[in-house]
N, CA, C and O of each residue as an XYZ file, in Angstrom:
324
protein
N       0.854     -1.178      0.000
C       0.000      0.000      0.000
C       0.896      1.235      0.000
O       1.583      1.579      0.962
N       0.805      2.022     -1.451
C       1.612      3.379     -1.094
C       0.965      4.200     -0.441
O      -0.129      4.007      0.089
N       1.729      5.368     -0.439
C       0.962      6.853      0.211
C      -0.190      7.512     -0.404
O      -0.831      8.470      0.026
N      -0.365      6.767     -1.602
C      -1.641      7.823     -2.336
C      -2.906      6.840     -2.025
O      -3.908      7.494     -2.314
N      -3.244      5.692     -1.611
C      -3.533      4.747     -1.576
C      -4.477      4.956      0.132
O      -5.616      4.586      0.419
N      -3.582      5.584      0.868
C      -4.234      5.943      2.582
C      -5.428      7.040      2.269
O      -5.568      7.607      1.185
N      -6.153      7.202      3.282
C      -7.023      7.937      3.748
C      -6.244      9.289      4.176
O      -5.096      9.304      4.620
N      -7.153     10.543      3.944
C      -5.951     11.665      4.695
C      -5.759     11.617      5.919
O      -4.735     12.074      6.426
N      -6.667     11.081      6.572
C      -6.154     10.545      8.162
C      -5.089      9.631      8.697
O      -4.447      9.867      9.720
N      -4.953      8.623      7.971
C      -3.875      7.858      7.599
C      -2.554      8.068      7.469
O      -1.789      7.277      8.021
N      -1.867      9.538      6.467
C      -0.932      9.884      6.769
C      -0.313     10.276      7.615
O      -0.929     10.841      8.518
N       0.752     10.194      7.688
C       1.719     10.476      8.861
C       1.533     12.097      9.277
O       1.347     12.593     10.388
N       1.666     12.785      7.836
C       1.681     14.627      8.169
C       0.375     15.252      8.683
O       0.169     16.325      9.249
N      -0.425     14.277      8.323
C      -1.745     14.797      8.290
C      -2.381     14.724      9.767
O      -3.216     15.513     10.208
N      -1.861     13.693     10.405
C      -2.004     13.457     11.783
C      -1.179     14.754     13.147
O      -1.465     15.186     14.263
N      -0.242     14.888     12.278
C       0.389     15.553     13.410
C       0.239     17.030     13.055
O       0.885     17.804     13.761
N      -0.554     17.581     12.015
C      -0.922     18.666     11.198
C      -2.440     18.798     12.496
O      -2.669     19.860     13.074
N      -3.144     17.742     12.688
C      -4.388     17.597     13.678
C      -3.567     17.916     14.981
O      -3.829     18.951     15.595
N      -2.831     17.280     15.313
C      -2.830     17.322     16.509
C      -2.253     19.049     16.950
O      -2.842     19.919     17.592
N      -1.043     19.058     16.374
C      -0.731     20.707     16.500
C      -2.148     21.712     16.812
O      -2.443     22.417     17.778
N      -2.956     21.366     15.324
C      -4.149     22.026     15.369
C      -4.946     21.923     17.023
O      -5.539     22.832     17.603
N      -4.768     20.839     17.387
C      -5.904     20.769     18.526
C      -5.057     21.447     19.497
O      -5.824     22.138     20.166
N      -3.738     21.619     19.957
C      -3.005     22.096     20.698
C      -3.184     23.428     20.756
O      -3.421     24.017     21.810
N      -3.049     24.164     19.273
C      -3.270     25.285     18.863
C      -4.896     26.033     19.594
O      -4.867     27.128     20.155
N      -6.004     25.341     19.469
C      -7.154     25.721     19.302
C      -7.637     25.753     21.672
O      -8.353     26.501     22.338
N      -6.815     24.619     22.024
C      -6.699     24.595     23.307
C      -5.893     25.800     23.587
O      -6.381     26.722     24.241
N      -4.909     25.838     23.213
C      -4.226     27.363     24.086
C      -4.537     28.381     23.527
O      -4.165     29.414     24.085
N      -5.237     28.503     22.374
C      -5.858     29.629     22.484
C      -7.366     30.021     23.209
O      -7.642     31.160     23.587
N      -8.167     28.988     23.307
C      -9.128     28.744     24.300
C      -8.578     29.599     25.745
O      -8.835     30.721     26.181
N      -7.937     28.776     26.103
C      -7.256     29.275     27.185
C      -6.926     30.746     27.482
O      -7.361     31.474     28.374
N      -6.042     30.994     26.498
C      -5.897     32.603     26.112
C      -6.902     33.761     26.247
O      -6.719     34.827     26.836
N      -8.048     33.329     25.557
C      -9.243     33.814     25.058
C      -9.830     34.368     26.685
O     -10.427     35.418     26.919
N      -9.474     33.395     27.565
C     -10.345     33.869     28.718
C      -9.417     34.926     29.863
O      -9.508     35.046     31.085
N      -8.626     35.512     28.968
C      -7.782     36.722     29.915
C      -8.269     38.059     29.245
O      -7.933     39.168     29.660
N      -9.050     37.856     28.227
C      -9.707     38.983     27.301
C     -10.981     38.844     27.221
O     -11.737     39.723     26.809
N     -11.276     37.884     27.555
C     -13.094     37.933     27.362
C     -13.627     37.828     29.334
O     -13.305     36.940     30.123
N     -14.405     38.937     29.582
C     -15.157     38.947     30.826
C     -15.976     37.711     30.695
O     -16.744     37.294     29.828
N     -15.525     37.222     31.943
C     -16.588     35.784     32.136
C     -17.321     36.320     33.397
O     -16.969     37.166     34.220
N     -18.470     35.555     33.294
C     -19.666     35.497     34.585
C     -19.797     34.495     35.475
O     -20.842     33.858     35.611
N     -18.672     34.284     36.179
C     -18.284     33.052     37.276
C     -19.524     33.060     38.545
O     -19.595     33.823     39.509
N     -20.463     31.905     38.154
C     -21.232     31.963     39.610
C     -20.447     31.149     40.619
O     -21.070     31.017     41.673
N     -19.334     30.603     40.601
C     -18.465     29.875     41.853
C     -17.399     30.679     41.624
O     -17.111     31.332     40.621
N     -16.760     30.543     42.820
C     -15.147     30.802     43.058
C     -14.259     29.898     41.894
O     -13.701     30.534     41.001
N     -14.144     28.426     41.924
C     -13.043     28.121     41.202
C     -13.522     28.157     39.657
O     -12.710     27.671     38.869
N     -14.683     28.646     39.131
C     -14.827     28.864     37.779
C     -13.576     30.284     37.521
O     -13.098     30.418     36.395
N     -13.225     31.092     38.480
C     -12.696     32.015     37.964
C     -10.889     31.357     37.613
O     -10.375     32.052     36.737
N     -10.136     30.459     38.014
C      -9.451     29.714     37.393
C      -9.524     29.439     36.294
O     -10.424     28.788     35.762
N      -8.138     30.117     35.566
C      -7.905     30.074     34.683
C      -7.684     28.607     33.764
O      -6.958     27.722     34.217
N      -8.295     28.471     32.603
C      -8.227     26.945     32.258
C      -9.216     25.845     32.915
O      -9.068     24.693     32.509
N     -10.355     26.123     34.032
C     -10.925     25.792     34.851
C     -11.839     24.898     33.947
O     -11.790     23.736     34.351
N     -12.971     25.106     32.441
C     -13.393     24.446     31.929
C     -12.616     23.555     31.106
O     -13.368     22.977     30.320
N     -11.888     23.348     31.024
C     -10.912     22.144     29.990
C     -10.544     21.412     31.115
O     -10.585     20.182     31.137
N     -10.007     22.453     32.523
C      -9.362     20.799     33.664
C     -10.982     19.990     33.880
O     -11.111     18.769     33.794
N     -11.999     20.839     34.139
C     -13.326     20.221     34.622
C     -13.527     19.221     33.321
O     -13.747     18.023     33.501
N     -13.443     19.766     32.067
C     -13.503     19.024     31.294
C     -13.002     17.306     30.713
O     -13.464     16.409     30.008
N     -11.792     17.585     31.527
C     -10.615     16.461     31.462
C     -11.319     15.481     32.443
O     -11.837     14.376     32.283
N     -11.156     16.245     33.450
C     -11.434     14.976     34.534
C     -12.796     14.188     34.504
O     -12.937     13.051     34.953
N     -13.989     15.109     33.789
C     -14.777     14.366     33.924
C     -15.116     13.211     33.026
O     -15.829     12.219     33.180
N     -14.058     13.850     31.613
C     -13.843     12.736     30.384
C     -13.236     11.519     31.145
O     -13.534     10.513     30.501
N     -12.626     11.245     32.072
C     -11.458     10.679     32.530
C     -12.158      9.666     33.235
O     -12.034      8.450     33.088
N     -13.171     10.494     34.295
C     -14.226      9.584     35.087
C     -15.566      8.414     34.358
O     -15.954      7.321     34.769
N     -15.982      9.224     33.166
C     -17.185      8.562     32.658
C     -15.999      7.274     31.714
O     -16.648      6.391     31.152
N     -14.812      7.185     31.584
C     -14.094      6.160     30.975
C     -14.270      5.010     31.687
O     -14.830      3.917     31.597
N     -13.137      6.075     32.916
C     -13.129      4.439     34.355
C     -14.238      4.363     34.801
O     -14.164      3.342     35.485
N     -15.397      4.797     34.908
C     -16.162      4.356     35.214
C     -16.882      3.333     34.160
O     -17.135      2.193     34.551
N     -17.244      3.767     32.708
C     -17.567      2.715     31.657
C     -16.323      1.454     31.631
O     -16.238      0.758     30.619
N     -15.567      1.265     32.570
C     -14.219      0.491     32.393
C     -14.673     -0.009     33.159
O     -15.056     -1.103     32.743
N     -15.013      0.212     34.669
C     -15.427     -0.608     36.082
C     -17.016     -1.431     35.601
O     -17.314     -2.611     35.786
N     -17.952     -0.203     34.857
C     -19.164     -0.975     34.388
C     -19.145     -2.317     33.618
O     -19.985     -3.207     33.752
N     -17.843     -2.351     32.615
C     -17.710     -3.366     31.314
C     -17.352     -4.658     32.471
O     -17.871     -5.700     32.072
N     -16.660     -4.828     33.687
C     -16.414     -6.101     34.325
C     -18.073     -6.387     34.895
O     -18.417     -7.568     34.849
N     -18.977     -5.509     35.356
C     -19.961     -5.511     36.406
C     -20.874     -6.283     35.007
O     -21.029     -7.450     35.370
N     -21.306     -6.168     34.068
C     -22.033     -6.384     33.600
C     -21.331     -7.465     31.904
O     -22.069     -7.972     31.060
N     -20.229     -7.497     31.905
C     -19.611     -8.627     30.714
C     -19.900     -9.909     30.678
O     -19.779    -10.664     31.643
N     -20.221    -10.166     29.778
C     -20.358    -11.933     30.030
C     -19.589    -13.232     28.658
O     -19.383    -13.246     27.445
N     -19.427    -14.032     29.702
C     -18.750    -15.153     28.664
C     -18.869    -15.078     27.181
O     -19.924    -14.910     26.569
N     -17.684    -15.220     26.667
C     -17.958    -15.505     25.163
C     -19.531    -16.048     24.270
O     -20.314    -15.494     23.498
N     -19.409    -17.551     24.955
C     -20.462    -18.548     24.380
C     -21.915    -17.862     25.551
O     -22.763    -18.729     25.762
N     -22.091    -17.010     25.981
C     -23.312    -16.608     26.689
C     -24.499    -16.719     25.670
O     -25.488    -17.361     26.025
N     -24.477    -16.270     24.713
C     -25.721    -15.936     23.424
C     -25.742    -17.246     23.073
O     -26.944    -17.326     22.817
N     -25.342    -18.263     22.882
C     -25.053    -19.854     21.886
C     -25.856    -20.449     22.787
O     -26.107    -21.650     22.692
C-alpha cells in the first residue's frame, strides 16, 4: 500500500498537522479567557483553564467508570449460543 492509496487521516503529516491544530485551538481557548469577561457563579470557575481541567477529569471519570461498568455487567464468550 503506497501513500496515495491511505485515507488523509492515515498519513503520517496529516495526523500531526491535527494534533498541532488541537493544541493550537486549546491554548488559544485558554488565552481567550484573559480577554473575554466571564460570569463566574463559583469561586473556582474564575481559574484560569478551569473548563478544559473540569472538562478532562470528567472525560477521565465517565471512561473508568464505563471500564469498572464493562467487568460488572460482561459476560462469557459462548453466553448468546
Amino acid at each position: 500500500m503506497n501513500d496515495n492509496d491511505k485515507g488523509w487521516l492515515q498519513k503520517k503529516g496529516n495526523i500531526d498537522k491535527l494534533i498541532k491544530g488541537l493544541y493550537a485551538a486549546c491554548a488559544l481557548s485558554i488565552l481567550a479567557e484573559f480577554f473575554v469577561h466571564m460570569h463566574p457563579h463559583y469561586d473556582a470557575e474564575k481559574i484560569p483553564g478551569f473548563y478544559g481541567i473540569f472538562g478532562f477529569i470528567a472525560f477521565f471519570c465517565v471512561v473508568r467508570g464505563g471500564q469498572a461498568l464493562r467487568l460488572l455487567v460482561k459476560r462469557d464468550e459462548n453466553y448468546y449460543d
